[in-house]
N, C-alpha and C positions, 0 to 999 in steps of 0.2 A: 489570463492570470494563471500562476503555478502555483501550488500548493504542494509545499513538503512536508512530509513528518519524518526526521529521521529516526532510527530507531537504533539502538547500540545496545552489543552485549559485548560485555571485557573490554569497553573502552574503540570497539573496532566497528564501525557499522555495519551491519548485516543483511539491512531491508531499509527498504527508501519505500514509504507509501507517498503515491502521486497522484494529483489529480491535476488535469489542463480544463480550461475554459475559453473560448472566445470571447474577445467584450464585444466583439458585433451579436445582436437578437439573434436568436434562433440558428445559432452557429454550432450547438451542444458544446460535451466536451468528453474526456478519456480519463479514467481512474485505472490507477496500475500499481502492484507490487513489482520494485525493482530490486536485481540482486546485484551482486558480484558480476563482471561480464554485459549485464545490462543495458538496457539505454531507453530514454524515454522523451519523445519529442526531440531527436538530436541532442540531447545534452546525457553524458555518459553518466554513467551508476557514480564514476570517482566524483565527477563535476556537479551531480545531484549532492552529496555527502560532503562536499565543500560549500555549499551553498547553506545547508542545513535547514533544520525546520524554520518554517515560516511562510509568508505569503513574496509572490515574487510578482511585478510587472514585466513579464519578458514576453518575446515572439518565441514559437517554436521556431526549433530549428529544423526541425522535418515533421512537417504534423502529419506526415503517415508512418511514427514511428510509436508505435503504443503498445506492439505485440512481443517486444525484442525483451523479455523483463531477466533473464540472466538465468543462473545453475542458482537454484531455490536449493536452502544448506537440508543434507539430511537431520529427519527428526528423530532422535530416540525414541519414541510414542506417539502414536493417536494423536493420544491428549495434547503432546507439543504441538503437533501439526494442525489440531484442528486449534489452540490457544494462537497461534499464529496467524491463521485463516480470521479471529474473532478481532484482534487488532486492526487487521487490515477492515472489518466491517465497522469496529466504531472509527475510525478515521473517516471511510465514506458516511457514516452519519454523522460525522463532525464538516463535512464540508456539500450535506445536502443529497448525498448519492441513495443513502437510506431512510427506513423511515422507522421510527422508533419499535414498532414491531417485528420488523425484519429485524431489529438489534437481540430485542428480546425474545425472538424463535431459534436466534443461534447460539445465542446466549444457555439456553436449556440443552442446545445438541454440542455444548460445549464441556456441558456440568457432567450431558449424559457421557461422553467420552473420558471426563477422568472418571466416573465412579466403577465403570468399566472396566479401568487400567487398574483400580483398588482390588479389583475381587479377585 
């Protein structure tokens, strides 16, 4: 099973958070930030972003393809990069990767980076 969330800014998408599964037991699976350039499981950043958020029944098309994630956009700040990084973790505890305290430990090292960029 695929799991997209796309994620858009200015109407353009930017970041594809991905997760693959096996439905065979004990097959695991791969969570990935995809960008621009991209690719994950054989299917391209564009082909991810045409498909859009939701759940997918598909085979990979290369399931040794989970490290290729693209040119990640420059952040103006910290704060954005690490507010980017905090998306990509509640999507993993949205589909089981995390567990509510890893949400809420990054969550604080998220708070702690904008108040950082404040002073």
């Amino acid at each position: 099973m695929l799991v997209l969330q796309v994620l858009k800014n200015r109407k353009v998408p930017y970041v594809v958070h991905a997760q693959y599964s096996e439905s065979r037991p004990y097959q695991g699976g791969h969570l990935s930030r995809v960008h621009l350039g991209g690719s994950f499981m054989g299917f391209t950043f564009e082909e991810l972003c045409e498909m859009g958020t939701g759940e997918y029944e598909v085979a990979a098309l290369d399931p040794h393809d989970f490290r290729n994630t693209g040119t990640e956009p420059e952040f103006q700040s910290a704060w954005e990069a690490k507010h980017a990084q905090f998306e990509f973790i509640l999507f993993g505890y949205q589909v089981g990767s995390y567990t509510s305290l890893e949400v809420l430990a990054f969550a604080q090292d998220t708070l702690e980076a904008r108040r950082a960029g404040e002073a």
